[in-house]
C-alpha positions as CSV (number, residue, x, y, z in Angstrom):
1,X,-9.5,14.7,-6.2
2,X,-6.2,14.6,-8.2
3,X,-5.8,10.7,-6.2
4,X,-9.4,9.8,-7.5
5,X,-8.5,10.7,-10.9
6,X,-5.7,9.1,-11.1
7,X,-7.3,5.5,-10.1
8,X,-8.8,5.5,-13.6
9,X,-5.8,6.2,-15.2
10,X,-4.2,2.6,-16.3
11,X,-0.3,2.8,-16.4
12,X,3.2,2.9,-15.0
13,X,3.0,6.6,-15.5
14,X,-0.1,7.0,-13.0
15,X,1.5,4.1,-10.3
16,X,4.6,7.2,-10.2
17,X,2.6,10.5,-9.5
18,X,1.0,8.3,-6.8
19,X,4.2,7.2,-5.4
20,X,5.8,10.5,-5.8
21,X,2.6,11.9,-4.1
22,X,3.1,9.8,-1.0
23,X,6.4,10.9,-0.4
24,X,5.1,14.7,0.3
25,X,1.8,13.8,1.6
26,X,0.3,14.0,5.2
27,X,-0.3,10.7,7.4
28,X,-4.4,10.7,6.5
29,X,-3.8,11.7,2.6
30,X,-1.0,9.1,2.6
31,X,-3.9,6.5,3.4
32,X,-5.5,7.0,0.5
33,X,-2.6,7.2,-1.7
34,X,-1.6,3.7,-0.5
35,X,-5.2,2.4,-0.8
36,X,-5.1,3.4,-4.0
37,X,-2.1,2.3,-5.5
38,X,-2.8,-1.5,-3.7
39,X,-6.2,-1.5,-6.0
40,X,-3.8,-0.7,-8.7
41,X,-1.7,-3.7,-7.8
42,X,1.2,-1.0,-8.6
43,X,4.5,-3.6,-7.7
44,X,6.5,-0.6,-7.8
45,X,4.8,1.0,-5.0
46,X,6.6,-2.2,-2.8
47,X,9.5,0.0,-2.2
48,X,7.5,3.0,-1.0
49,X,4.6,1.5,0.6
50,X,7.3,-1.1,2.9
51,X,8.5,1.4,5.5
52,X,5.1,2.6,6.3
53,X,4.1,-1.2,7.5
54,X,6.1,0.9,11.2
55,X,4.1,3.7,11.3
56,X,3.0,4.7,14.3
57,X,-0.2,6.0,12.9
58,X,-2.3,2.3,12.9
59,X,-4.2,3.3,10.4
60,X,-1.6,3.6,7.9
61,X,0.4,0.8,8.5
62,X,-2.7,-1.0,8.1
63,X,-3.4,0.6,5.3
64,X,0.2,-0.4,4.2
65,X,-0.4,-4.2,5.1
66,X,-3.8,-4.4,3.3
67,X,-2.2,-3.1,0.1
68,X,0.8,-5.0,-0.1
69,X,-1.5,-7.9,0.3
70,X,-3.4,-6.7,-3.1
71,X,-0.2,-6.0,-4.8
72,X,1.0,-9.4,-3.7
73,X,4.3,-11.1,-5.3
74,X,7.7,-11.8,-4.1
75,X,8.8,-8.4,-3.0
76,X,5.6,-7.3,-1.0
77,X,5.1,-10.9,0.7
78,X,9.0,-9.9,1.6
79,X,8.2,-6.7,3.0
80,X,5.0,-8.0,4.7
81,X,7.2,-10.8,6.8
82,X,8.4,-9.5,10.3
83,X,8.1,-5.4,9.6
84,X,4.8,-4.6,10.8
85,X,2.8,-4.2,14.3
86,X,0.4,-6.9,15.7
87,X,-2.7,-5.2,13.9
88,X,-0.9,-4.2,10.8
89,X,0.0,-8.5,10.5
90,X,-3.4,-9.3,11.3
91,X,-4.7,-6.9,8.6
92,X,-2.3,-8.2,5.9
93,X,-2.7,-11.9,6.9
94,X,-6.5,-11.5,5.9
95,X,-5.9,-9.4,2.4
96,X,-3.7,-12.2,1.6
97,X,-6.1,-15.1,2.5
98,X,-8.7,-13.0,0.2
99,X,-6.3,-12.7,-2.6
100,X,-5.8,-15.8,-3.3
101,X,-9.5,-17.0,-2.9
């Protein structure tokens, strides 16, 4: 509930609890966190969101691809290039197609 709140929230202040959050959630909360902090286009969540493109969970290092590809820029196309699984690429390949549609 805290995560849905915070989605609202505009700010550099709201981008941080949601990184800190990730760092001390679970695998399936950490999905959402990352969800929502690509919506929020939050380009300093790069750093944090990165090392999850080699999770062994799928799901979240899709999850980690797709949002990258919404927060776009330098840093995230970076950490995109050569860090992530097969289905994780494929994933990030299409959010990045849509994003600049």
């Amino acid at each position: 509930m805290a995560r849905i709140a915070l989605d609202r929230i505009p700010g550099a202040e709201a981008d941080a609890a949601l990184i800190d959050a990730l760092g001390k959630a679970d695998d399936k909360s950490k999905i959402g966190i990352v969800n929502s902090l690509g919506v929020r286009k939050a380009a300093s969540a790069v750093a944090a969101i990165a090392p999850l493109l080699k999770s062994k969970d799928p799901l979240l290092a899709e999850a980690a691809a797709a949002a990258l590809g919404h927060i776009g820029g330098a840093d995230a196309t970076k950490a995109l290039k050569g860090r992530m699984n097969k289905a994780a690429r494929a994933t990030a390949e299409s959010t990045l197609k849509e994003h600049k549609a």
